[in-house]
MITORVO-782005 format. One line per field, with one value per residue: x, y, z of N, C-alpha, C in turn. Coordinates in steps of 0.1 Angstrom, whole numbers. Layout:
N
n.px	[X  ...]
n.py	[Y  ...]
n.pz	[Z  ...]
ca.px	[X  ...]
ca.py	[Y  ...]
ca.pz	[Z  ...]
c.px	[X  ...]
c.py	[Y  ...]
c.pz	[Z  ...]
END
This chain:
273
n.px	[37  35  10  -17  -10  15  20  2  24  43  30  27  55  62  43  51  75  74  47  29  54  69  75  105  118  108  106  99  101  85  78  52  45  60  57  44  60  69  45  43  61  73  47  31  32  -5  -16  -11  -19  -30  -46  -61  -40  -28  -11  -24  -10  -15  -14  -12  -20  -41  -35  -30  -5  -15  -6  5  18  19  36  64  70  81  87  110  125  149  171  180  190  205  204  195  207  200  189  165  144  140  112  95  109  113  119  125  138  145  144  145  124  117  103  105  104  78  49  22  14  -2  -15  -36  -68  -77  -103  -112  -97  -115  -130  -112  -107  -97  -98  -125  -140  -131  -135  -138  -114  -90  -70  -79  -83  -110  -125  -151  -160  -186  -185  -165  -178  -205  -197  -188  -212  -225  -250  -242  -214  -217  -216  -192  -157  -138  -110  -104  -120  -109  -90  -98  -101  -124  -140  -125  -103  -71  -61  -43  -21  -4  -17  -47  -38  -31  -53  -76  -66  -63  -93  -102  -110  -118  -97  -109  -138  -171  -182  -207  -212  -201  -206  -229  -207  -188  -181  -184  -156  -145  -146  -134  -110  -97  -97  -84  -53  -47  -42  -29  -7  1  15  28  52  50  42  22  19  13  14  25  38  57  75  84  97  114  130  144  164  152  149  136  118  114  95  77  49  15  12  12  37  49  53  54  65  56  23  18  0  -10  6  4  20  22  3  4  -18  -24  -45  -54  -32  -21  -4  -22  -17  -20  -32  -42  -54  -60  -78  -95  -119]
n.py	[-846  -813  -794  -776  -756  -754  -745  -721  -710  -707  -692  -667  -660  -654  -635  -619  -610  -604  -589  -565  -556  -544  -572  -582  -599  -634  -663  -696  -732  -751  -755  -749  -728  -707  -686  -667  -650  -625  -619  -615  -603  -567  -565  -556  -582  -585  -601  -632  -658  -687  -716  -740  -768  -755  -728  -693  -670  -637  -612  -579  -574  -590  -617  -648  -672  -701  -728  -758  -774  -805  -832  -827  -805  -773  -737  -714  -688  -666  -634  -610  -631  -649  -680  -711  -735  -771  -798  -805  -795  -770  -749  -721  -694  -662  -628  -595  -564  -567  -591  -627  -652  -691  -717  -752  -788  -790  -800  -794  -768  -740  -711  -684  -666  -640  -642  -670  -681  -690  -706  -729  -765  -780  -755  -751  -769  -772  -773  -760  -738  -744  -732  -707  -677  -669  -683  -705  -720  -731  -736  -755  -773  -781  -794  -818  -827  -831  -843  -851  -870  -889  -913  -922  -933  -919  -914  -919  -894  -872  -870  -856  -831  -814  -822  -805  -783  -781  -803  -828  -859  -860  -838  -849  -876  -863  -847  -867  -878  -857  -851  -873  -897  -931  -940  -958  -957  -949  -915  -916  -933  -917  -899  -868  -850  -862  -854  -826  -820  -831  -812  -792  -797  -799  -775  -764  -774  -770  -745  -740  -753  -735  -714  -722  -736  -757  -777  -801  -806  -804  -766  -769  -796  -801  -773  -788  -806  -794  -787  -805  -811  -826  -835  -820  -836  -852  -841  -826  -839  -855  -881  -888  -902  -919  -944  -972  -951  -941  -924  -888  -883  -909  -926  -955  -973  -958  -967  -977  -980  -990  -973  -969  -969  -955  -949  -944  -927  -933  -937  -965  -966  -939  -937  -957  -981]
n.pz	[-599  -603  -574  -568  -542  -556  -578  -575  -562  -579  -599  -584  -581  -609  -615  -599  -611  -639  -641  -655  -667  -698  -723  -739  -751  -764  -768  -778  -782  -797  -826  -837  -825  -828  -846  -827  -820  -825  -821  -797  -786  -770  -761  -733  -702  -689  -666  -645  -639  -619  -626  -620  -623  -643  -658  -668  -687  -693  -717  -737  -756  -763  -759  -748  -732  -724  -697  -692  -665  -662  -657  -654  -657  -652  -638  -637  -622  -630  -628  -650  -679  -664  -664  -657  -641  -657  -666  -678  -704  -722  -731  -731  -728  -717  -713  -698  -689  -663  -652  -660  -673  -674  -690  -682  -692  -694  -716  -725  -741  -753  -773  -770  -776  -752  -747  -753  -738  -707  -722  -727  -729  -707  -684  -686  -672  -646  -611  -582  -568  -543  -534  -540  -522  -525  -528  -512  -477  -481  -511  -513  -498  -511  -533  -520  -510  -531  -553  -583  -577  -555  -561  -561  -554  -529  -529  -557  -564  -550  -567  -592  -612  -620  -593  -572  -577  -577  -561  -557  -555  -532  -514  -514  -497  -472  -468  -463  -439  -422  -420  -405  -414  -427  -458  -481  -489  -509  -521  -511  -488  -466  -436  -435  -408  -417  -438  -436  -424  -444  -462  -447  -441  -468  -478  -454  -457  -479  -485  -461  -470  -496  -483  -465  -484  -490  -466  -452  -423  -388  -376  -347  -341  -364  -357  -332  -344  -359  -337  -333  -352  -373  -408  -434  -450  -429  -413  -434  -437  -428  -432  -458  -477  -462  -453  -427  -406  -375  -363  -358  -346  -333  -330  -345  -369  -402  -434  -467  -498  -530  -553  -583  -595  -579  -551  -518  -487  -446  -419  -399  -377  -367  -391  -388  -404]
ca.px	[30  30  -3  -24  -3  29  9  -2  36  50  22  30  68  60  39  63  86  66  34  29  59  73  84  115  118  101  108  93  110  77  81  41  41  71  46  36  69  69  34  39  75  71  39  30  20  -12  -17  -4  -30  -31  -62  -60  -24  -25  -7  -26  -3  -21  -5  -13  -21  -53  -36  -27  3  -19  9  0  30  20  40  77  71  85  89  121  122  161  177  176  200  207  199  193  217  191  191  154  141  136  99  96  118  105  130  120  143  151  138  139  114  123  95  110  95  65  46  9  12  -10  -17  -53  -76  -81  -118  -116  -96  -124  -137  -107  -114  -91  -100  -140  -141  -121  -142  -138  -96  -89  -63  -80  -86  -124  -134  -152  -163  -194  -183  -162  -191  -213  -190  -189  -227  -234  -256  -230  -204  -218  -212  -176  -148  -132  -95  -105  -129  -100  -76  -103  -101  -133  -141  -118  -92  -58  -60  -31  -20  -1  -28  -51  -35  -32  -67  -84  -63  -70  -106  -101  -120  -116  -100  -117  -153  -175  -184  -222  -213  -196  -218  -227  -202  -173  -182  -179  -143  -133  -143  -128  -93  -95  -96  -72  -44  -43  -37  -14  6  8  16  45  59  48  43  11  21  8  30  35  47  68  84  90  106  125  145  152  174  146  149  122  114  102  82  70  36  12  15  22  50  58  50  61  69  44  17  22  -15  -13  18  6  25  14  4  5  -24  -23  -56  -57  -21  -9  -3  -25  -10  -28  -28  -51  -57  -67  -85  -104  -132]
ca.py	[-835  -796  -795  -762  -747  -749  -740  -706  -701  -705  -681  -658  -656  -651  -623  -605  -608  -601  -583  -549  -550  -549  -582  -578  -608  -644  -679  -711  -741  -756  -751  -743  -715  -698  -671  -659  -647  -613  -608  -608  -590  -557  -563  -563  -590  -579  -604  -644  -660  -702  -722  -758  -769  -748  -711  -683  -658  -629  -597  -564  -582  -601  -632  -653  -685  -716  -739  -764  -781  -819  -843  -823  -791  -761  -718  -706  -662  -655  -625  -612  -636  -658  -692  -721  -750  -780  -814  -803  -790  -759  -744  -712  -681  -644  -618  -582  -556  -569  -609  -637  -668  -702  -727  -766  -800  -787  -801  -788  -751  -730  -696  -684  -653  -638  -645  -684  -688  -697  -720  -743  -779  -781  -747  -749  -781  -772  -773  -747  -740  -751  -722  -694  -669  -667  -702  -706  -737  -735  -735  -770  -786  -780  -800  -830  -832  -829  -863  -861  -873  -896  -931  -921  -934  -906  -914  -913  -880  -863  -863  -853  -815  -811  -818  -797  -778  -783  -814  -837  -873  -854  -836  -864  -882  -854  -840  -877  -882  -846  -851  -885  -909  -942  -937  -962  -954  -941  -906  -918  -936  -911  -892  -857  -845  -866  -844  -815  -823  -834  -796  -781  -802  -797  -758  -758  -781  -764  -732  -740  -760  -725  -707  -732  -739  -777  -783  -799  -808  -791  -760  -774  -807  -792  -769  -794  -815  -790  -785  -819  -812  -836  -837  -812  -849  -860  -829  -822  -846  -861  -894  -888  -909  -922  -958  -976  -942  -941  -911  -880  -883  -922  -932  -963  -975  -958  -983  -977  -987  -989  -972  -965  -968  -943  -948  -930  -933  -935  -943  -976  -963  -929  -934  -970  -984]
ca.pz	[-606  -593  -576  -567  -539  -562  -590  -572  -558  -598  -604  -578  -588  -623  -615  -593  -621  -651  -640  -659  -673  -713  -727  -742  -758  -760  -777  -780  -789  -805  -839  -840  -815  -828  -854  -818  -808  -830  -817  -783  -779  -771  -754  -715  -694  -679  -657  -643  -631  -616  -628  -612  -622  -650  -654  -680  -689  -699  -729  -743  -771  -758  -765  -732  -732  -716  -697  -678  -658  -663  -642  -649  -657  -639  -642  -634  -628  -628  -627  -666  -688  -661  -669  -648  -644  -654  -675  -683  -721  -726  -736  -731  -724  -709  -708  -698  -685  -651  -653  -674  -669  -682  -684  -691  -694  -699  -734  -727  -741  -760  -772  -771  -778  -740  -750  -753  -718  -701  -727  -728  -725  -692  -677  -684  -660  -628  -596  -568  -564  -529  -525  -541  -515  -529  -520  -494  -472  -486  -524  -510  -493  -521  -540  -513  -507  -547  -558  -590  -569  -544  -561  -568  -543  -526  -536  -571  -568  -551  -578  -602  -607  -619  -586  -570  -584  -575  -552  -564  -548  -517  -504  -513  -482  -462  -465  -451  -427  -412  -416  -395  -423  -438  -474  -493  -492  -517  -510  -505  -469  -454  -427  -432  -405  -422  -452  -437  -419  -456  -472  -441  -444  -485  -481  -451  -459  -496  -477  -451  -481  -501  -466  -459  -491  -494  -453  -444  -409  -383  -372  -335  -349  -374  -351  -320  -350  -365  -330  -330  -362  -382  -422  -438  -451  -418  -407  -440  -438  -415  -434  -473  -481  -442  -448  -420  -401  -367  -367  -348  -334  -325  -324  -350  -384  -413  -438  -480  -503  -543  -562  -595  -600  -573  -535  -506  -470  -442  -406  -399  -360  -371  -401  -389  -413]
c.px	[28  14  -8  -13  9  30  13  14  44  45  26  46  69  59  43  75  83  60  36  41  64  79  95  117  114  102  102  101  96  78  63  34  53  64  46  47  72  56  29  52  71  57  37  24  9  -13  -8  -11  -31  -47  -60  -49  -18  -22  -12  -15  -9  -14  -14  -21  -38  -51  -26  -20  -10  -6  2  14  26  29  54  77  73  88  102  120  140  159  177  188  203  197  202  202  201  190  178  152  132  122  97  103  113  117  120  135  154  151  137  132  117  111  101  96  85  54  28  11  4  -9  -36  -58  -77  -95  -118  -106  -107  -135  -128  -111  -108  -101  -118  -146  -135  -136  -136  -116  -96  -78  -66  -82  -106  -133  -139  -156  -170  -196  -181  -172  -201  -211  -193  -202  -232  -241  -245  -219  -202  -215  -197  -164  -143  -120  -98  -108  -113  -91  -86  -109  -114  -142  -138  -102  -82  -51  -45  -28  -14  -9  -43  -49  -37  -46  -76  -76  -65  -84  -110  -112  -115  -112  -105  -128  -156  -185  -200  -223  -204  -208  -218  -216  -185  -173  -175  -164  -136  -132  -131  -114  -87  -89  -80  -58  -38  -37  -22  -1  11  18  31  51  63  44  32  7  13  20  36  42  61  81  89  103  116  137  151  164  170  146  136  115  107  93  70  50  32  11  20  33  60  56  59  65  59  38  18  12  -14  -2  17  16  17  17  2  -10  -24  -34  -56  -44  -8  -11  -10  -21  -23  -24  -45  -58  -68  -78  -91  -115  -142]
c.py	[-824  -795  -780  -756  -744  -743  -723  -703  -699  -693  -666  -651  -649  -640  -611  -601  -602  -592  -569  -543  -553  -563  -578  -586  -625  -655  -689  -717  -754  -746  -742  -731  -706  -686  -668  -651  -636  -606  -602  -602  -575  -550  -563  -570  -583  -589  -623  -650  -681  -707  -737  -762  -764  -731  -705  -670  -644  -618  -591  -569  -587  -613  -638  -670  -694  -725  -748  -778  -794  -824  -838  -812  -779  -751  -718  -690  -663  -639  -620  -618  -644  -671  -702  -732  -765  -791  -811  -802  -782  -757  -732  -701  -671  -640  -599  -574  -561  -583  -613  -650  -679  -715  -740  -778  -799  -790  -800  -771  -750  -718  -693  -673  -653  -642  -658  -690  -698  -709  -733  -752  -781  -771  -747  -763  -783  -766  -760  -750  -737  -740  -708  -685  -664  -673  -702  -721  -743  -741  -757  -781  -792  -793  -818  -836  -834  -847  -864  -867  -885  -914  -929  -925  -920  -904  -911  -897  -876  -856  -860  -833  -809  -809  -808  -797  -779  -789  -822  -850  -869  -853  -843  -871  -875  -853  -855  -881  -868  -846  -863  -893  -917  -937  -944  -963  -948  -929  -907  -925  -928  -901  -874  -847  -847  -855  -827  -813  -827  -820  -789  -783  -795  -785  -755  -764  -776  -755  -731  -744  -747  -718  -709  -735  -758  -783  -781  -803  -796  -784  -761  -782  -805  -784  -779  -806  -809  -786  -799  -822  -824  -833  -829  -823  -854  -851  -825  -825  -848  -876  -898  -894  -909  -929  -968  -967  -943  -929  -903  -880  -894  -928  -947  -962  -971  -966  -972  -984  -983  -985  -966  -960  -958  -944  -939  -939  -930  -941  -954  -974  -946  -928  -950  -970  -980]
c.pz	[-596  -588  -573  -559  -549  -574  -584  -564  -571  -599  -601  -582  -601  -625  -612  -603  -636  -655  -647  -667  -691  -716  -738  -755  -757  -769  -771  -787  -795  -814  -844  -832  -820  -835  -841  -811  -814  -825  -804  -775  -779  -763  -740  -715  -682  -667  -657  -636  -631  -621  -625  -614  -637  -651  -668  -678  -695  -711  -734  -754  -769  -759  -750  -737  -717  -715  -687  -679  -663  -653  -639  -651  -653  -647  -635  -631  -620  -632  -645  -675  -677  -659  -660  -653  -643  -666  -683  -697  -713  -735  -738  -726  -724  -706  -710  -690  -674  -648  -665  -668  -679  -677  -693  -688  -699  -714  -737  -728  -753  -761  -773  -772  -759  -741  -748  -739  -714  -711  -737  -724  -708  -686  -674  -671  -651  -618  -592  -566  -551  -526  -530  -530  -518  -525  -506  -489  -477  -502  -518  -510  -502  -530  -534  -507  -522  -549  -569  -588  -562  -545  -567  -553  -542  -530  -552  -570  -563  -558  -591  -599  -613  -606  -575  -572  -575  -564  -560  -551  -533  -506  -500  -501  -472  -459  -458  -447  -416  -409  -409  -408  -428  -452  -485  -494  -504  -508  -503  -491  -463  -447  -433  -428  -412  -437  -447  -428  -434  -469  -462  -440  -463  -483  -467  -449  -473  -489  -470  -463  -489  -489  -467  -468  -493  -484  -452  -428  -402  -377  -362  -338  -356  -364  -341  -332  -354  -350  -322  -343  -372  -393  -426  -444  -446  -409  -417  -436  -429  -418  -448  -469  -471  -441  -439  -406  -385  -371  -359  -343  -327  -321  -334  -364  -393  -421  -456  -487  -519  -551  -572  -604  -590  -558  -532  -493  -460  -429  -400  -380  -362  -380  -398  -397  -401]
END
């Protein structure tokens, strides 16, 4: 699944492609969204905006497309009428002047009054988004000291975007192994300082990941790897999906663990109980 940074780079593409200007023309291949495609041709998108791993599309109109990617869902922004080579299904199509957008897989969409946005069931329960530019440490921390929280394992809370928005199983890994902590605690034994090492990884591993285009390595790492002609595969992470791999801090085997249906990695030298 697309998590926050890829979220907010879809978004960002969209917008540069879209933003301000006339739609031209617009289809749905849900049969129950199709009435909406006379009422919003001809209209602009005002704005494109990411909400945890979901994209609002805003129009002229007041009435804004809810998408939210799910586990295959992807935006396309060609060129206008070129069409993407892809096995996918087709959802939605955006043509304006200069661009067309093609969102597939995708089978959470909506249309909505710009008014009831913020009181969809998804969007009214997202936490603090970990790459808004708004967020601050404090927002995070808030989150990671809260009593509603504290008898929750941390591998679960992570991937819960109430907690914070647009974590996903990747950065999940990443973010406790940068803040050096045991992953299976509940967040009520971790110390104070480990709390605040797991807002200050949250906020800057989301970042760096929009930054880099998926890379939460660090950028020495990364570069001394990339002039060894290493796989963007094996620079990408600092342990995400490197079981067996050693760690670039210890030099130990990262090891694999199974919770709640979905692997987190982890280095057993760095991250000791």
């Amino acid at each position: 699944m697309p998590e926050g940074p890829e979220i907010w780079r879809a978004a960002q593409k969209l917008s540069n492609a879209l933003e301000d200007r006339k739609v031209e023309n617009i289809s749905f291949t849900f049969p129950e969204l199709q009435e909406y495609e006379s009422k919003l041709a001809n209209e602009k998108i005002i704005s494109v905006e990411p909400r945890g791993k979901a994209i609002i599309t805003s129009f002229s109109s007041r009435l804004a497309i809810y998408s939210h990617n799910q586990l295959y869902g992807k935006w396309y922004v060609r060129e206008r009428g070129n069409k993407p080579e892809t096995n996918r299904q087709l959802r939605i199509t955006i043509h304006n002047n200069d661009h067309s957008a093609y969102l597939y897989s995708a089978s959470d969409i909506e249309i909505l009054p710009e008014d009831e946005v913020d009181k969809h069931d998804y969007i009214k329960k997202l936490g603090p988004d970990v790459v808004h530019p708004d967020t601050t440490i404090g927002d995070i921390l808030s989150q990671y000291k809260s009593a509603k929280y504290q008898n929750r394992k941390i591998t679960t809370l992570l991937l819960d975007q109430g907690f914070l928005s647009g974590v996903g199983n990747y950065l999940r890994s990443e973010i406790l192994f940068y803040a050096n902590v045991y992953p299976f605690y509940k967040l009520k034994r971790y110390s104070s300082e480990a709390k605040q090492r797991l807002a200050k990884a949250s906020l800057d591993l989301s970042r760096r990941s929009f930054k880099t285009k998926g890379i939460t390595n660090d950028p020495e790492i990364v570069e001394a790897l990339k002039r060894e002609n290493a796989p963007r595969s094996e620079y990408r992470h600092f342990v995400y999906n490197r079981t067996g791999n050693r760690c670039y801090k210890c030099g130990t085997n990262i090891e694999e663990d199974k919770t709640g249906g979905r692997k987190v990695y982890f280095c057993p030298s760095c991250q000791a109980e």
